[in-house]
C-alpha positions as CSV (number, residue, x, y, z in Angstrom):
1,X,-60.3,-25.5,-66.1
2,X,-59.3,-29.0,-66.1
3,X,-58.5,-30.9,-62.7
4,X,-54.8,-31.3,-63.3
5,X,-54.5,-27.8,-64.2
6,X,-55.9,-26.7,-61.5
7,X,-53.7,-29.1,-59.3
8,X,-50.9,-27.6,-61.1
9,X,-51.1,-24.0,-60.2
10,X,-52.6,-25.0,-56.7
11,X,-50.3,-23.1,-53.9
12,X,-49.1,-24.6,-50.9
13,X,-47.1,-24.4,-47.8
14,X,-44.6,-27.1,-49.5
15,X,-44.4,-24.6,-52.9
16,X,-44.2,-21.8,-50.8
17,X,-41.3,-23.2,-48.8
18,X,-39.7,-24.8,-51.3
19,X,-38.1,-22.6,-54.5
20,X,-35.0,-25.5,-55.7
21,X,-35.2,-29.0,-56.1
22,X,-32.6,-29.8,-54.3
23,X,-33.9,-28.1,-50.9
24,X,-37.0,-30.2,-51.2
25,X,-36.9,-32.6,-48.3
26,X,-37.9,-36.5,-49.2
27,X,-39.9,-38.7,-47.1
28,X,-39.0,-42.7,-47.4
29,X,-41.2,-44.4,-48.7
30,X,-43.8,-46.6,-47.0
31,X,-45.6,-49.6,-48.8
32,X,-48.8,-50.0,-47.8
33,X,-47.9,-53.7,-46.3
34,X,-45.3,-52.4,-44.4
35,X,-45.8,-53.8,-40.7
36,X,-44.7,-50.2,-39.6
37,X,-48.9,-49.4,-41.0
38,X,-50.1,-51.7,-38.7
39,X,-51.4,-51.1,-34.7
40,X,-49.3,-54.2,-33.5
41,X,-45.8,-53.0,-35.1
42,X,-46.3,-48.8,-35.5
43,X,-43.7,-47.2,-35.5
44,X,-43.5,-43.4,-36.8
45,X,-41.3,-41.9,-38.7
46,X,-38.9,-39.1,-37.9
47,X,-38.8,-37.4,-41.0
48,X,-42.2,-36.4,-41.0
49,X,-43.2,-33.9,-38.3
50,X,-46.8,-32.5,-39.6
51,X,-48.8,-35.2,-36.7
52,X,-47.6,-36.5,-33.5
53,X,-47.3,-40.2,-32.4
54,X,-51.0,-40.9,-31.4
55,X,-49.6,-42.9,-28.8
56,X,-48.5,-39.8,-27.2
57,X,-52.1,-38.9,-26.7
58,X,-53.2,-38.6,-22.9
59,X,-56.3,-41.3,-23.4
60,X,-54.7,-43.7,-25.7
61,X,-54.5,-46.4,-22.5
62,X,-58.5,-46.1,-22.3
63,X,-59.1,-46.3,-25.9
64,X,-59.8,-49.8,-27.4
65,X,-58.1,-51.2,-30.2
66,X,-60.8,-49.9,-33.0
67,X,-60.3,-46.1,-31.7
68,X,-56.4,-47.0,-31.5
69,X,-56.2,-48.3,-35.4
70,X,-58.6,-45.3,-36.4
71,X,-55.9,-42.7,-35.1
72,X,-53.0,-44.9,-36.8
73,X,-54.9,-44.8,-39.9
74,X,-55.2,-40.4,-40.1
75,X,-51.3,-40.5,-39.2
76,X,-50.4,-42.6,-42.1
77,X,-53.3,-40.7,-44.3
78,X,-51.8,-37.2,-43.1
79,X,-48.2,-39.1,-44.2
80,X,-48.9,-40.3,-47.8
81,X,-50.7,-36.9,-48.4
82,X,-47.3,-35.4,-47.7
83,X,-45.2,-37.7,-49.1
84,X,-47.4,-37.3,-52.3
85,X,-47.3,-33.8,-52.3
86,X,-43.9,-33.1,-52.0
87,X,-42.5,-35.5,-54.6
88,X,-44.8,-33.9,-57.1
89,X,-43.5,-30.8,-56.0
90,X,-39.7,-31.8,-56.6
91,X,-40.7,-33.0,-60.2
92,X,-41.8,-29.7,-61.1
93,X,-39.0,-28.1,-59.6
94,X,-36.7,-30.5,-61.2
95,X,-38.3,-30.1,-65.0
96,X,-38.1,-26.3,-64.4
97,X,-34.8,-26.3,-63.6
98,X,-33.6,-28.6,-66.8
99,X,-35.8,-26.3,-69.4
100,X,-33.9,-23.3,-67.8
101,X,-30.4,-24.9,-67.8
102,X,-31.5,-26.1,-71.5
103,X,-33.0,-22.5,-72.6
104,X,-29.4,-21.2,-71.1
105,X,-27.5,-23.2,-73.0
106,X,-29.2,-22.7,-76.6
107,X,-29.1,-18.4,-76.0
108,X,-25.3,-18.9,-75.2
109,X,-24.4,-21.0,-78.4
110,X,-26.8,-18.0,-80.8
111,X,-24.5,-15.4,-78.6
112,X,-21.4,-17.8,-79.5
113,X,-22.1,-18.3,-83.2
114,X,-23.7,-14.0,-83.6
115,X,-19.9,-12.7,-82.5
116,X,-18.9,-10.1,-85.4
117,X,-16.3,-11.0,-88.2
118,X,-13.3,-8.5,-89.7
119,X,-11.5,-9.2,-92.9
120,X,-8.0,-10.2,-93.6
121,X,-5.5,-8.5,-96.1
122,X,-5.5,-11.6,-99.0
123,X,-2.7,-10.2,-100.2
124,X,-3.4,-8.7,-104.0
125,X,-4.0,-5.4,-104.4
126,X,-7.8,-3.7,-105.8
127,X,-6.6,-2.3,-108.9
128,X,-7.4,-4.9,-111.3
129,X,-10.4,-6.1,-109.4
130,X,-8.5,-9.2,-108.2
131,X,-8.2,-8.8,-104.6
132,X,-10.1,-11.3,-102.2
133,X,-11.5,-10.7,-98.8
134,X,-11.8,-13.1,-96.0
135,X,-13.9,-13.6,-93.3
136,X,-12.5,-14.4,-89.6
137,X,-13.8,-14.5,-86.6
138,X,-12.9,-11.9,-84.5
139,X,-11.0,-13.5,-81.1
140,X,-12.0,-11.7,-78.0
141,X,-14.5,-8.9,-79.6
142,X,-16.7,-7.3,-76.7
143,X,-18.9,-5.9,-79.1
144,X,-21.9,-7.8,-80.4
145,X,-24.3,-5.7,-82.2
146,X,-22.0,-3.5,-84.3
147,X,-19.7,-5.4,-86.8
148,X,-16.2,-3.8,-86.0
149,X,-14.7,-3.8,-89.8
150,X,-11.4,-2.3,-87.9
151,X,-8.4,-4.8,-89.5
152,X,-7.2,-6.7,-86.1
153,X,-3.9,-8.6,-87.2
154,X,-0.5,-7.5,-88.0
155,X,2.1,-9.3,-90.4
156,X,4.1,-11.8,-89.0
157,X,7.7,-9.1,-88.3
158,X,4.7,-6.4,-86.9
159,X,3.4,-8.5,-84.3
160,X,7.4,-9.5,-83.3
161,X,8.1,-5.9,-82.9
162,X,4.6,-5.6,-81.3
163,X,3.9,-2.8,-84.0
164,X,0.8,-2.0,-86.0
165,X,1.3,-2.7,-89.6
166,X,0.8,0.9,-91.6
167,X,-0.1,1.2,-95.5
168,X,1.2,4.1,-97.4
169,X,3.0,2.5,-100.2
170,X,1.2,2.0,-103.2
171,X,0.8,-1.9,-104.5
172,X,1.4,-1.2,-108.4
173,X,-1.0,-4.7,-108.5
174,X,1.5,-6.7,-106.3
175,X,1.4,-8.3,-102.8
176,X,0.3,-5.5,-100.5
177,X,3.3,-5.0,-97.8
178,X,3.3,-2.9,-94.9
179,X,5.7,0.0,-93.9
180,X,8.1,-1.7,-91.9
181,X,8.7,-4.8,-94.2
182,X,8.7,-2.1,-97.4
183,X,11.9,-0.5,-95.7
184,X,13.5,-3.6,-94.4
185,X,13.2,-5.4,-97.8
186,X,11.1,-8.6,-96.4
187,X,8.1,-10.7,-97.2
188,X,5.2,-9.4,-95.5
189,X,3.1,-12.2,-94.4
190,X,0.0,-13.2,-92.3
191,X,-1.0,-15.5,-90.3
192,X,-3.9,-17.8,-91.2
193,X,-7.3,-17.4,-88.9
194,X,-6.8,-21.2,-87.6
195,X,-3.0,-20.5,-86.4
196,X,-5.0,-17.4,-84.3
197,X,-7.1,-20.1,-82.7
198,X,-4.2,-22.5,-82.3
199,X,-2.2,-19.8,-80.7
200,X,-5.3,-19.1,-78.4
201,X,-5.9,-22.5,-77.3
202,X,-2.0,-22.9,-76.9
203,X,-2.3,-19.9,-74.9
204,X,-5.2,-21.0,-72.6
205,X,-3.5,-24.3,-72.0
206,X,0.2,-22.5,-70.7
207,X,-1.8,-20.5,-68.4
208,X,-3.8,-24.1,-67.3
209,X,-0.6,-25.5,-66.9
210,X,1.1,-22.8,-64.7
211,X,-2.1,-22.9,-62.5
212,X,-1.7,-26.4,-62.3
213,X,2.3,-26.4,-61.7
214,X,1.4,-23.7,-59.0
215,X,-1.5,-26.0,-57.5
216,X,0.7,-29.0,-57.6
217,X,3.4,-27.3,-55.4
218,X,1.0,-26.4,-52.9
219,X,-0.6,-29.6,-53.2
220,X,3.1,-31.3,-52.4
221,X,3.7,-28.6,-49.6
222,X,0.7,-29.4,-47.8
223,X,1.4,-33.2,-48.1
224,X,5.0,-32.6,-47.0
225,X,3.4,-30.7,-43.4
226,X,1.2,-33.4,-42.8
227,X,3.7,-35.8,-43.1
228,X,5.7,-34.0,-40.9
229,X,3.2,-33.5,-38.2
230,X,2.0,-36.7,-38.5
231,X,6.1,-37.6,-37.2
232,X,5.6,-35.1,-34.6
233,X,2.5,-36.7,-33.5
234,X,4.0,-40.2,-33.3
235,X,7.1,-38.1,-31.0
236,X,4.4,-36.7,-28.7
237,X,2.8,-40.2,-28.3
238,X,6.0,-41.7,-27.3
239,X,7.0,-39.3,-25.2
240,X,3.5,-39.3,-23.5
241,X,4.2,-42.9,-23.3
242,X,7.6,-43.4,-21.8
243,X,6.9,-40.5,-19.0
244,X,4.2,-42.8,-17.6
245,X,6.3,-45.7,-17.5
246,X,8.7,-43.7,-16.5
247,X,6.1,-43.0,-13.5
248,X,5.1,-46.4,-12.8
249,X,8.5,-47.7,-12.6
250,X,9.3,-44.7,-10.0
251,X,6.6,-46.2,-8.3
252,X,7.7,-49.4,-8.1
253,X,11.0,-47.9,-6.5
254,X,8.9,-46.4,-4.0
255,X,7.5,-49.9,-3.1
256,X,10.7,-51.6,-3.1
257,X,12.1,-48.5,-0.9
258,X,9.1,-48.7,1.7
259,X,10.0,-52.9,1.8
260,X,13.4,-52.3,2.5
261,X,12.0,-50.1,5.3
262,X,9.6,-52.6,6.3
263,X,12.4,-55.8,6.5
264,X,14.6,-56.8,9.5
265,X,17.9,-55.1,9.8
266,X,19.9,-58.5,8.9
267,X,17.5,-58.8,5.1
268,X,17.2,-57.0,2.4
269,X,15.7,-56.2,-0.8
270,X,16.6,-58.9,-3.4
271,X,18.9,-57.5,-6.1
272,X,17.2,-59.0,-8.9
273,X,13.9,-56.9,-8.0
274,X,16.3,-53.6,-7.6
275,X,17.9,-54.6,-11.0
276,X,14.8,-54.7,-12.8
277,X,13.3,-51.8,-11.8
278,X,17.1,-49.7,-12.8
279,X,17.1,-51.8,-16.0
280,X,13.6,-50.7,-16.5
281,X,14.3,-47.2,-16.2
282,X,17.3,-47.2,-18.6
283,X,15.2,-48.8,-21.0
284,X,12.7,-46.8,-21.7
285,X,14.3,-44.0,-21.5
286,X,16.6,-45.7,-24.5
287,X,13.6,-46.9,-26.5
288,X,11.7,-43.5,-26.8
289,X,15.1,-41.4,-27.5
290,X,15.7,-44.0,-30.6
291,X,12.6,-42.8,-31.9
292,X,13.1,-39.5,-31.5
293,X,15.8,-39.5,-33.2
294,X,14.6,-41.8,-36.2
295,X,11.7,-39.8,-36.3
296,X,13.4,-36.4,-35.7
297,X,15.9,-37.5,-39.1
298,X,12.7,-38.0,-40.9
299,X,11.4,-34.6,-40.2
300,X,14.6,-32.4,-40.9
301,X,14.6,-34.5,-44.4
302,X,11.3,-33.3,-45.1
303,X,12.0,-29.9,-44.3
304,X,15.0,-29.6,-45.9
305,X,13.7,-30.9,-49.4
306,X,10.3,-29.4,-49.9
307,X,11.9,-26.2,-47.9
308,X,9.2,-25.7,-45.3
309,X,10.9,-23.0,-43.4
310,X,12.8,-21.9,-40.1
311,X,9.6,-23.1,-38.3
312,X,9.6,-26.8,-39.5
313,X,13.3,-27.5,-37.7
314,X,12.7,-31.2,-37.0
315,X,13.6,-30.4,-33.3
316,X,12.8,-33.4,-30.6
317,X,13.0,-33.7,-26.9
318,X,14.7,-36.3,-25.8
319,X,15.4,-37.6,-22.0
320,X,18.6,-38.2,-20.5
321,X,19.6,-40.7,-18.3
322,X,17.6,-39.0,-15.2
323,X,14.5,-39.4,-17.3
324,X,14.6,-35.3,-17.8
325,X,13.6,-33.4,-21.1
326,X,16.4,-31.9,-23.2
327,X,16.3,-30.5,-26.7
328,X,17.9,-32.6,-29.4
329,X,21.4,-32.2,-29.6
330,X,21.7,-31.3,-26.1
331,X,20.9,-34.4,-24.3
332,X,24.2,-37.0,-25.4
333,X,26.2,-33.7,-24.2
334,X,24.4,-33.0,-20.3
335,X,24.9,-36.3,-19.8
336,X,28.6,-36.7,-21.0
337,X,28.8,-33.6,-18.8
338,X,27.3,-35.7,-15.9
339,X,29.7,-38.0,-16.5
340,X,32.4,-36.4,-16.2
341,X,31.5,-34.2,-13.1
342,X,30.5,-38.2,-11.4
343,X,33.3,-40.4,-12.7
344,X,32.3,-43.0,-9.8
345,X,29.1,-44.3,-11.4
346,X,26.5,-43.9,-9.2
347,X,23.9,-46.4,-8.0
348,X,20.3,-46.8,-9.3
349,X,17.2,-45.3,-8.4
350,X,16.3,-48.6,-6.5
351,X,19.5,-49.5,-5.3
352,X,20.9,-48.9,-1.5
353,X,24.0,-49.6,0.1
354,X,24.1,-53.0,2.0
355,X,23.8,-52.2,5.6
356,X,26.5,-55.0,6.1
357,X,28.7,-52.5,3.6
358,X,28.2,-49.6,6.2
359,X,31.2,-49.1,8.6
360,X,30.1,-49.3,12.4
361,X,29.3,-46.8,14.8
362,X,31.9,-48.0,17.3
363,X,34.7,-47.7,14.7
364,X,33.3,-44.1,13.6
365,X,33.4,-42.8,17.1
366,X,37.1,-44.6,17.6
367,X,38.4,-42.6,14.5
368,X,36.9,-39.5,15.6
369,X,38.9,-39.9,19.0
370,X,42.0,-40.6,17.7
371,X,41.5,-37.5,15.4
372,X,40.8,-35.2,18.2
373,X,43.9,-36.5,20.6
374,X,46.2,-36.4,17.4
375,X,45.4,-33.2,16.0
376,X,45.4,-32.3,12.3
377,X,48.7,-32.3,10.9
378,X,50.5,-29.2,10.6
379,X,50.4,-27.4,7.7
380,X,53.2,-25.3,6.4
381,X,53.7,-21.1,6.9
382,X,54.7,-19.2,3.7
383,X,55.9,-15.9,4.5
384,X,54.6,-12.4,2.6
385,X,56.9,-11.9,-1.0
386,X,59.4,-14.7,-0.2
387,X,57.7,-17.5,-1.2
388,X,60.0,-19.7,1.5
389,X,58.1,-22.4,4.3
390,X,58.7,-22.2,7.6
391,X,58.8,-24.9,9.3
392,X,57.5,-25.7,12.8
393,X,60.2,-28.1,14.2
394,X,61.3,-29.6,17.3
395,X,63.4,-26.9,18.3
396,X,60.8,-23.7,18.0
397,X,58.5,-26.0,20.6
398,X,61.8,-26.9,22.7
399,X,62.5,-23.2,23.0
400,X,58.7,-22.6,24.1
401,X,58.3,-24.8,27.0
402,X,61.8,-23.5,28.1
403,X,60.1,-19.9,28.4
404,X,57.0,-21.1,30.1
């Protein structure tokens, strides 16, 4: 037995492990001047997991540099031993694998060309020796070792009606005519073998295109979600965004609060500070409910033209002007709501009343004092079913002090 030969049908771990070229796992290769070789620049390589990094070795400190470049020298033996090895290894695999595909290949096109054949009515009659057969090939036969002589085709009326075309009328050395077409007075005619296999193809190709009609409407449905998710997504991230500015700016009315705390009675806060910090609030809150809406149109257009369903609404939240969450649609109505429960607008977040605004305490406790001497005033007594005021006059308090 020759060397190669014997090489050849020599088993190993590799062949063993290995039964497709494609699994077969590829080493880089190393030239044998790569610096990588050497003791000064060695460097191992991942890939290959048969020996260890020598330098991991407990004595390699005490070893000199002709021990150390002997051990680097078996690692990148045991490495081109392996890489060798299993590149020769995926060769075979891969010429195996093309001789199989190509001995697949030939069998199919003798199966192909061995399918039986049936003839075809030629039209003359056989009692005058001058009808013809023809050879077709039979379209979508299952058997292929026994020739089915059975006639396949109808005449062109029979296969309308989806009938089978019957002979019992005798020829009398004319065109031979079916049943159907010998009672209903017409030209029995066939169709040729190549408009079969037109018809077949023609066939094949509707179906093709339904599939592809039906893979082109999922196709647009899924693009139609991920455009509309992708709206949502850009809704989420501005509403993530205006919340936390809509945090920071509270914070800042918390600072400007604690410095009006913080400041003499006869100073305050200045109003162009306050100002910013309401203006702030207002817009933001205006900014992120324009793109909620922009972005909400966008998604209820989508919906509505590739028909996604009840669950693809285009529904937004959008924030009022107390920087609260409300559905879309509901928000311009709560606060036109607020509005008109509050006609007197209200003061911002930031904003206070000017203690030199504020009424004194000596003036409060005056008004009190004149409340209590005074009295309230007198309201009037209606009387049970009448529907008549009395009234408390002078003369009913005249006519009490006179009886005391």
């Amino acid at each position: 037995m020759s060397p190669a030969a014997s090489s050849s049908t020599k088993t190993t771990a590799n062949s063993i492990l290995y039964k497709r070229a494609k699994d077969v796992k590829r080493l880089p290769t190393i030239h044998a001047l790569d610096v990588r070789r050497t003791l000064c620049g060695f460097k191992t390589v991942p890939e290959f997991t048969k020996r260890e990094d020598p330098r991991l070795n407990v004595d390699w400190a005490r070893f000199k540099d002709g021990e150390r470049e002997l051990m680097v020298n078996w690692y990148w033996t045991a490495y081109d031993e392996e890489y060798e090895e299993l590149e020769e290894l995926w060769l075979q695999l891969t010429r195996k694998e093309a001789q199989e595909e190509e001995k697949r290949r030939s069998e199919a096109e003798k199966k192909k060309k061995s399918k039986p054949t049936a003839p075809v009515a030629s039209g003359s009659g056989n009692k005058k020796g001058k009808g013809k057969e023809k050879e077709i090939q039979i379209i979508g036969s299952d058997s292929d070792s026994e020739t089915d002589t059975e006639l396949r085709e109808s005449c062109v009326g029979c296969e309308r009606a989806k009938l089978r075309c019957i002979f019992t009328h005798g020829t009398n050395g004319k065109k031979a005519a079916c049943d159907r077409c010998v009672e209903r007075k017409t030209n029995c005619t066939y169709r040729s073998p190549q408009d079969l296999v037109v018809r077949k193809e023609l066939r094949n190709i509707r179906i093709s295109v339904s599939s592809m009609d039906v893979n082109s409407e999922v196709r647009n449905r899924l693009q139609a979600e991920s455009f509309y998710h992708q709206y949502n997504l850009q809704v989420i991230s501005g509403l993530q965004w205006s919340l936390n500015a809509l945090s920071n700016i509270d914070g800042q009315n918390i600072g400007l609060r604690s410095l009006d705390n913080q400041l003499p009675s006869d100073a305050s806060v200045p109003e162009d500070l306050q100002d910013a910090v309401y203006n702030g609030h207002s817009h933001v809150i205006e900014h992120y409910n324009h793109i909620a809406q922009m972005c909400g149109a966008q998604m209820k257009a989508i919906s509505s033209r590739y028909g996604l369903g009840k669950n693809f609404g285009g529904r937004v939240p959008l924030l009022n002007c107390y920087g609260e969450l409300e559905s879309t649609g509901e928000a311009e109505s709560f606060t036109k709501k607020r509005k008109a429960e509050n006609p007197v607008a209200e003061s911002g977040p930031s904003k206070k009343v000017r203690k030199d605004k504020e009424p004194e305490a000596g003036e409060k406790e005056v008004e009190k004092e004149v409340e209590k001497e005074v009295g309230p005033d007198p309201e009037p007594a209606v009387e049970k079913g009448k529907g008549k005021e009395k009234e408390t006059g002078p003369e009913e308090n005249e006519e009490n002090t006179i009886k005391e």
